[in-house]
VEXDORO-671009 format. One record per residue: x, y, z of N, C-alpha, C in turn. Coordinates in steps of 0.05 Angstrom, whole numbers, plus 5000, padded with zeros to 4 digits. Example, Ala and Ser with C-alpha at 12.3 -4.5 7.8 and 13.67 -1.06 7.14 Angstrom:
SITE  n.xx  n.yy  n.zz  ca.xx  ca.yy  ca.zz  c.xx  c.yy  c.zz
SITE  5264  4886  5156   5246   4910   5156  5264  4934  5156
SITE  5257  4955  5142   5273   4979   5143  5258  5001  5157
***
This chain:
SITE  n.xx  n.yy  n.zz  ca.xx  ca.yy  ca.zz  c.xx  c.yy  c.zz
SITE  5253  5343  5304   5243   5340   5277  5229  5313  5274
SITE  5201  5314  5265   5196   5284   5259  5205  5272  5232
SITE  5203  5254  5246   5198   5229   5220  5190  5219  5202
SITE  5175  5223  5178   5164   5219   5150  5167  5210  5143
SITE  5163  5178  5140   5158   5157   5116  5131  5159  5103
SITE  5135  5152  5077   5121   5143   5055  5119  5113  5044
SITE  5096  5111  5044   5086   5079   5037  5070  5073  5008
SITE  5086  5065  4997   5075   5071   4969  5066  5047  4951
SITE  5046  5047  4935   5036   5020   4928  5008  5032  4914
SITE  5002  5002  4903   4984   5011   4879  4946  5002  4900
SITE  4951  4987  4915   4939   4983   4934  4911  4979  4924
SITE  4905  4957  4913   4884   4944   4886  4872  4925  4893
SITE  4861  4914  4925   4856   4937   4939  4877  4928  4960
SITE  4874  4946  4988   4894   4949   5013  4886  4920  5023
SITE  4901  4907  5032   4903   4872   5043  4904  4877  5075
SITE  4904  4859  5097   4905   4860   5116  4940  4855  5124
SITE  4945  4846  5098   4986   4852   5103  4998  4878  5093
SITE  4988  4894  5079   4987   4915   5077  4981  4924  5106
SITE  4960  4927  5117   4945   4933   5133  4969  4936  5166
SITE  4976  4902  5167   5005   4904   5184  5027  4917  5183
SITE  5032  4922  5156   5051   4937   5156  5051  4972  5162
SITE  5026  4981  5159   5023   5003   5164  5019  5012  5197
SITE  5011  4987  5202   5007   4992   5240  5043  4988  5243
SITE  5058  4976  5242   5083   4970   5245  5100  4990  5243
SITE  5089  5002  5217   5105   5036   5204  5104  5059  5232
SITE  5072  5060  5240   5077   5082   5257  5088  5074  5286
SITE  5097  5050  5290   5112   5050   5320  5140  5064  5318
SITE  5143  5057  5285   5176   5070   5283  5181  5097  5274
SITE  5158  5110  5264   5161   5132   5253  5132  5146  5263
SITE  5143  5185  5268   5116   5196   5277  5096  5207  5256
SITE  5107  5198  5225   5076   5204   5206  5086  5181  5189
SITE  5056  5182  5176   5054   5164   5156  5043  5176  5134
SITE  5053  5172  5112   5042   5179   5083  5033  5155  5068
SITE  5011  5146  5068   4998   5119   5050  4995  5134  5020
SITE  5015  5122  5000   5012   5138   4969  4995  5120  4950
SITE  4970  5128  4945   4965   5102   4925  4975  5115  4904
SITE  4984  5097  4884   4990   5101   4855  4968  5094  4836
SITE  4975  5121  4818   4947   5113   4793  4954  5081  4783
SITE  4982  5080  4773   4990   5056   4765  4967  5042  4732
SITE  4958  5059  4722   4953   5049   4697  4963  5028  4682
SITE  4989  5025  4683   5002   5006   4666  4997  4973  4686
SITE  4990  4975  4710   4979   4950   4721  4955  4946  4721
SITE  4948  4964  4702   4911   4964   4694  4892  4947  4723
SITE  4885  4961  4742   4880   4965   4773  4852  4952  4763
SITE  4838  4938  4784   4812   4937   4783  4801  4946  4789
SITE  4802  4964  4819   4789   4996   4823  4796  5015  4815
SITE  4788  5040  4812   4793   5069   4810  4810  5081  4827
SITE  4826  5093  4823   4839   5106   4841  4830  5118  4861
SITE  4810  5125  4857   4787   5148   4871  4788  5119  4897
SITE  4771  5095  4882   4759   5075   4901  4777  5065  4921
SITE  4814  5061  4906   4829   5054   4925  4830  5069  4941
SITE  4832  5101  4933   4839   5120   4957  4821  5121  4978
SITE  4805  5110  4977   4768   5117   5003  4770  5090  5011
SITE  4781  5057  5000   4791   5039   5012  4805  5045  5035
SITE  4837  5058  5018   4846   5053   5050  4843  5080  5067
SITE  4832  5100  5060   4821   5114   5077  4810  5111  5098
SITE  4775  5084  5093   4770   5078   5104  4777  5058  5122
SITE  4797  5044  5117   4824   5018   5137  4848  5042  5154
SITE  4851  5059  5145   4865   5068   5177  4849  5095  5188
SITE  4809  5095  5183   4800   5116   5196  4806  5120  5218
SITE  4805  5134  5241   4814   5132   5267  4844  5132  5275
SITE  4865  5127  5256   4891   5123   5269  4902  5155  5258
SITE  4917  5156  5285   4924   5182   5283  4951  5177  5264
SITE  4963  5212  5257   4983   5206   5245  4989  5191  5211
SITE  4967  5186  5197   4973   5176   5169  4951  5193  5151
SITE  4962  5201  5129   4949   5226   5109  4949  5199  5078
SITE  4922  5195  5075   4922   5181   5044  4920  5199  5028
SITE  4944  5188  5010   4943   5213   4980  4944  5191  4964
SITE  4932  5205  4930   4942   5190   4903  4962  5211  4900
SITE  4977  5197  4886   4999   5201   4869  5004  5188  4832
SITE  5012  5212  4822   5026   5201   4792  5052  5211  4786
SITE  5066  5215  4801   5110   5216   4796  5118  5196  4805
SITE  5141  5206  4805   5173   5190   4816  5164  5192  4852
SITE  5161  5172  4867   5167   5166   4891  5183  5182  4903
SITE  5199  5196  4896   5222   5210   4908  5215  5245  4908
SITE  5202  5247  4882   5194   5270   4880  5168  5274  4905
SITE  5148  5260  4912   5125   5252   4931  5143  5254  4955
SITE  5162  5250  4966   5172   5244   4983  5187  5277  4986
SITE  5190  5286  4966   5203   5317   4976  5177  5329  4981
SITE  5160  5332  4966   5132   5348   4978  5122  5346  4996
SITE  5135  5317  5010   5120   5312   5043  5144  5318  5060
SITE  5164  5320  5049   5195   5324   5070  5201  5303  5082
SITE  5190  5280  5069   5194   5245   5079  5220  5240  5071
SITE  5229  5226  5087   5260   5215   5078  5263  5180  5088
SITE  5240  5181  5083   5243   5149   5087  5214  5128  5071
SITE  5220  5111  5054   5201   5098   5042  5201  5066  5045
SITE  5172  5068  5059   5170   5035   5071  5170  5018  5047
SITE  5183  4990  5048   5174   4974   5033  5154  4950  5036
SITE  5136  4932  5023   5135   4903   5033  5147  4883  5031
SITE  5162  4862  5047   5177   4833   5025  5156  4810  5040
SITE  5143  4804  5020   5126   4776   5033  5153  4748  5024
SITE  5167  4751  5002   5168   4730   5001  5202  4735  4984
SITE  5223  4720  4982   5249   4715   4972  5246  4738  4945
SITE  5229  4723  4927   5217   4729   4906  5210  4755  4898
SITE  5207  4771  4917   5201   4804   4923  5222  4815  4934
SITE  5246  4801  4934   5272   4819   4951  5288  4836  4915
SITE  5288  4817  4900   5314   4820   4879  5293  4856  4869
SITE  5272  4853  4867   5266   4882   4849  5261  4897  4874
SITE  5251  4887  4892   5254   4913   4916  5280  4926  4923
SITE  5293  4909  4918   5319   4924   4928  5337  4933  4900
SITE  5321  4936  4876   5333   4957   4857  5321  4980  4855
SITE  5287  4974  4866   5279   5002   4869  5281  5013  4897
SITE  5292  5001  4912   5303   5020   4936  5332  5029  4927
SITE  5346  5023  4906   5387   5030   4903  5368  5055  4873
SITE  5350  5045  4860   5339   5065   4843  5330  5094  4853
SITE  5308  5098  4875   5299   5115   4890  5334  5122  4901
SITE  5344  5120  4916   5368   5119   4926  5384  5144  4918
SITE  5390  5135  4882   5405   5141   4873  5390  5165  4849
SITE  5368  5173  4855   5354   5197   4842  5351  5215  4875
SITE  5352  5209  4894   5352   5229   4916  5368  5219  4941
SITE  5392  5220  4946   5412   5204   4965  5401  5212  4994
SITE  5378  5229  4993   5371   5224   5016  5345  5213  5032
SITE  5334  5194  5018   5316   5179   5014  5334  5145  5024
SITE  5315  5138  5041   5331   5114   5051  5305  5099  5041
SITE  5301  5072  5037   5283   5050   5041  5289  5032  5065
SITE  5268  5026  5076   5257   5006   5103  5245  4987  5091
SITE  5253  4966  5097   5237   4935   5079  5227  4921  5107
SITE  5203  4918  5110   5190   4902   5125  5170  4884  5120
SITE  5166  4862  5132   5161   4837   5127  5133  4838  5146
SITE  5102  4828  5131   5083   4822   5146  5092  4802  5160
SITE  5068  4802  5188   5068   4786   5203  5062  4762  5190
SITE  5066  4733  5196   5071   4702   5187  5042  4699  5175
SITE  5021  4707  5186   4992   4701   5177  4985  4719  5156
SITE  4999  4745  5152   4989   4759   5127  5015  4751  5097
SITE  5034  4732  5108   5058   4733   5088  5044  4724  5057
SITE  5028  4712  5060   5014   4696   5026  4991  4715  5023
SITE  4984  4735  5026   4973   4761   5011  4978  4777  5000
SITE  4969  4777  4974   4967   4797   4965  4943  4807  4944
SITE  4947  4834  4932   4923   4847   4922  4922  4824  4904
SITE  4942  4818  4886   4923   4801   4867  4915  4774  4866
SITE  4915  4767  4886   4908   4741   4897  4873  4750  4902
SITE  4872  4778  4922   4855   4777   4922  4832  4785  4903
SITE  4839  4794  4884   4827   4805   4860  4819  4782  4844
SITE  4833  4761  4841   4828   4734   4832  4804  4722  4844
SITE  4808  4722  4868   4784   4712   4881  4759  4731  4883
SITE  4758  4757  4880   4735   4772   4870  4725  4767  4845
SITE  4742  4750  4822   4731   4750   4806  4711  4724  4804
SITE  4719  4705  4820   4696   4687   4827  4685  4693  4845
SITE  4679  4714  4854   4655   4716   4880  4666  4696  4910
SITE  4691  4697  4905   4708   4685   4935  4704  4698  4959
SITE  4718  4686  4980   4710   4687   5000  4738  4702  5002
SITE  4741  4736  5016   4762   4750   5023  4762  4766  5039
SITE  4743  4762  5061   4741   4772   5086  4762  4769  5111
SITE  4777  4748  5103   4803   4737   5119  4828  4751  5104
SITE  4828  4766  5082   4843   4777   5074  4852  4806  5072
SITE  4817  4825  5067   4822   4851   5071  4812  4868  5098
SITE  4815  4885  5110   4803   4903   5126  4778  4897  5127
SITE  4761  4893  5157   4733   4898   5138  4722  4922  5130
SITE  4724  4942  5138   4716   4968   5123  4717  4964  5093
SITE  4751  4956  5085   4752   4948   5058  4733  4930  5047
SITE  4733  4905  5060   4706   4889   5056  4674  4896  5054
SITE  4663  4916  5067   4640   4921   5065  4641  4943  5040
SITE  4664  4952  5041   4659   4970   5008  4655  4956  4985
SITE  4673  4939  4993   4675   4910   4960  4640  4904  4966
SITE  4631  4892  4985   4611   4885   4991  4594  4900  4974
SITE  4591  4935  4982   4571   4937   4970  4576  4949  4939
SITE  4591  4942  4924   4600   4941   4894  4581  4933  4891
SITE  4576  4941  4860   4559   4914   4834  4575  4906  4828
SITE  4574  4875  4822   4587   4856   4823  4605  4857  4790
SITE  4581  4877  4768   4588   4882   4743  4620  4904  4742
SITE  4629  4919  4771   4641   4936   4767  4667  4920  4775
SITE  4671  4891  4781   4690   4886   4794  4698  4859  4767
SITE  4687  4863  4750   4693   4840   4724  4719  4847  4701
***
């Protein structure tokens, strides 16, 4: 029987610690489900559509991972794929106390749903989407931060769609 984790995130856009963690996912497990979330209420600076063709285009070529959007319960996504395992990220202390209520939350709406918390590698630990979204909004420099695939899409944005 394989393995099915789900990686779920609003992914606004996919980071290169993101990015680690997903190469990391498939050594341990034989599929990957990348879920973007519509996530409205974090009012996203791309489109769902745009996140989803982001990281589409950041793991083209790797075998083994299916990008979906999603709008439910994580748990419910996770029975439609027959996943029983949902990756997390912890960059930092600061990201442990609510990750690990929505891993005892998920948990405890489907007991058979485990969470995996893994930690980017040391060079991606101080990324994230909205760091880098910050710095899009001054025309920053975040080529050291996302995929380049993801980069050459931001690239070719109007600059009016990213304000």
């Amino acid at each position: 029987m394989k393995k099915i984790a789900i990686y779920p995130g609003t992914f606004d856009p996919i980071t290169n610690g993101h990015f680690d963690i997903i190469e990391r996912t498939l050594t341990l497990f034989d599929k990957l489900i990348i879920a973007v979330a519509i996530s409205n209420d974090k009012k996203p600076m791309f489109t769902l559509d745009e996140r989803i063709n982001m990281v589409k285009k950041a793991v083209e070529g790797i075998d083994n991972v299916i990008v979906v959007g999603f709008d439910n319960l994580t748990v419910q996504l996770a029975s439609t794929y027959k996943a029983t395992v949902l990756i997390r990220g912890l960059r930092a202390v600061s990201d442990f106390e609510y990750e690990l209520q929505l891993g005892y939350l998920n948990n405890s709406l489907d007991d058979t749903i485990e969470t995996v918390y893994l930690m980017p590698k040391l060079q991606h630990a101080f990324i994230s989407s909205s760091i880098v979204r910050n710095l899009l909004k001054f025309n920053a420099k975040t080529e050291h931060l996302v995929p380049k695939e993801v980069q050459e899409i931001i690239g070719n944005m109007k600059s009016c769609t990213l304000q």
